[in-house]
C-alpha positions in Angstrom: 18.1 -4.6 9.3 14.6 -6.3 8.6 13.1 -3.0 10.4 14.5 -0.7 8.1 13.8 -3.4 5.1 10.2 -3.2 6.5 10.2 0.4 6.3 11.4 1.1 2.4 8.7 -2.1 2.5 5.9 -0.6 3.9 6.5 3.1 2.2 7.1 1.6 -1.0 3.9 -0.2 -0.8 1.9 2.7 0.7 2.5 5.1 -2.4 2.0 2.2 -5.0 -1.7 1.9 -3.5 -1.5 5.9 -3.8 -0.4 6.0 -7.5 -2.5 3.2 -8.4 -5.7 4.8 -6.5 -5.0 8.3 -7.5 -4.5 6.9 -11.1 -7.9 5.4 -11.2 -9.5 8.5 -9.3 -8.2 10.3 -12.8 -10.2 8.2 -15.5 -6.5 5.9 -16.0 -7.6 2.2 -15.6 -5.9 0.5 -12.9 -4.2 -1.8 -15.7 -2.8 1.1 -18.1 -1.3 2.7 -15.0 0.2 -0.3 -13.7 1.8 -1.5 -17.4 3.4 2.3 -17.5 5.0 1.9 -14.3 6.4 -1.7 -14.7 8.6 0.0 -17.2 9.3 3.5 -16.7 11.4 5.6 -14.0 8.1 5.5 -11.2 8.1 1.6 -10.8 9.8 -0.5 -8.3 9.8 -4.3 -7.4 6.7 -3.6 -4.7 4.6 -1.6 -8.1 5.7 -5.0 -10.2 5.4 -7.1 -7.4 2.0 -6.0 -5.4 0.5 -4.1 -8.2 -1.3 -7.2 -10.3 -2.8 -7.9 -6.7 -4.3 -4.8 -6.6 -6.4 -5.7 -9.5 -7.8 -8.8 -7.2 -10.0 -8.9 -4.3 -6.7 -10.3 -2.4 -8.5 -11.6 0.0 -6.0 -15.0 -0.3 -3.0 -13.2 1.8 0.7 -13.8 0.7 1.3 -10.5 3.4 -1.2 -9.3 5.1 -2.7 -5.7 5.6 -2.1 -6.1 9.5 1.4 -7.3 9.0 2.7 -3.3 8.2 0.2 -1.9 10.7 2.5 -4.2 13.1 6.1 -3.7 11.6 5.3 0.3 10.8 4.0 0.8 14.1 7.7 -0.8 15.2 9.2 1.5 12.7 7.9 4.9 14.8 8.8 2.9 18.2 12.0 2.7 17.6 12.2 5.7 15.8 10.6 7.8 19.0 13.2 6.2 21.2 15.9 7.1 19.3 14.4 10.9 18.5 14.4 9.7 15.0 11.8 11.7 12.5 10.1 9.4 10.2 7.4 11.1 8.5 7.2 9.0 5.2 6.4 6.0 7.6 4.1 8.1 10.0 2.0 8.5 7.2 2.5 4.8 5.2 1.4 3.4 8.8 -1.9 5.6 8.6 -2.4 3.8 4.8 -2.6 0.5 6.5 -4.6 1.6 9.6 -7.1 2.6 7.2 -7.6 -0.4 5.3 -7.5 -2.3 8.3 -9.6 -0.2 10.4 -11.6 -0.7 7.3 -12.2 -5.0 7.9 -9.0 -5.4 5.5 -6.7 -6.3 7.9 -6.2 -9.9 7.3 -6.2 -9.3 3.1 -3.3 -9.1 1.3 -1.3 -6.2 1.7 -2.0 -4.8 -1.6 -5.4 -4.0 -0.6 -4.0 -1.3 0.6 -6.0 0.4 -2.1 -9.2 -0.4 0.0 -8.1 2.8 2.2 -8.5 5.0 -0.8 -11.4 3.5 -1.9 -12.8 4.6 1.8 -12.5 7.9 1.1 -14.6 8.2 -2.3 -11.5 7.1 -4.9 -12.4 5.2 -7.4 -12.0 1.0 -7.3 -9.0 -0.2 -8.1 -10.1 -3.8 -8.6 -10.7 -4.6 -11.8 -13.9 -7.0 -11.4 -15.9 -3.9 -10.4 -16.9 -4.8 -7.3 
């Protein structure tokens, strides 16, 4: 159960650093995007939860970035033994590689952001740096 907990986890988490990123990459501040989403149909507890991190540095780690690189990359093991597709956390996994691979590894998750920011987004953290 706390592999497939760690995969709604890890997903979850993945496309709020999307949204958030993607949001910020459109002219939306990071803060306007994440007020909408606390109280409309697109949040969830890991937006509510993760998102005010986002805003941070995060380098003081509640969950690390490295923590989903380990339990996603559990997620596709098991998943290949039991010829079990699982796109959605194929993908989520390469989030968190990406930040990590990045030097983000032992941030908080939330700086999952960091991967977008790697590829020309926009910042999500608010104190511009």
């Amino acid at each position: 159960m706390k592999m497939v907990h760690q995969l709604a986890a890890g997903c979850n988490l993945a496309v709020a650093a999307e949204v958030m990123s993607f949001g910020a990459h459109l002219g939306l501040t990071p803060a306007q995007v994440l007020e909408v989403l606390n109280v409309s149909a697109g949040g969830s507890w890991m937006i509510g939860n993760r998102g005010p991190r986002m805003l941070t540095e995060g380098t003081e780690a509640s969950s690390a970035v490295d923590i989903f690189v380990k339990d996603l990359g559990i997620v596709l093991d098991a998943a290949r033994a039991e010829r079990f597709p699982v796109p959605l956390s194929a993908a989520a996994l390469q989030v968190f590689l990406g930040a990590s691979g990045a030097g983000y590894g032992q941030h908080d998750d939330s700086q999952a952001t960091r991967f977008y920011e790697g590829l020309g987004g926009k910042k999500v953290r608010s104190d511009g740096s």
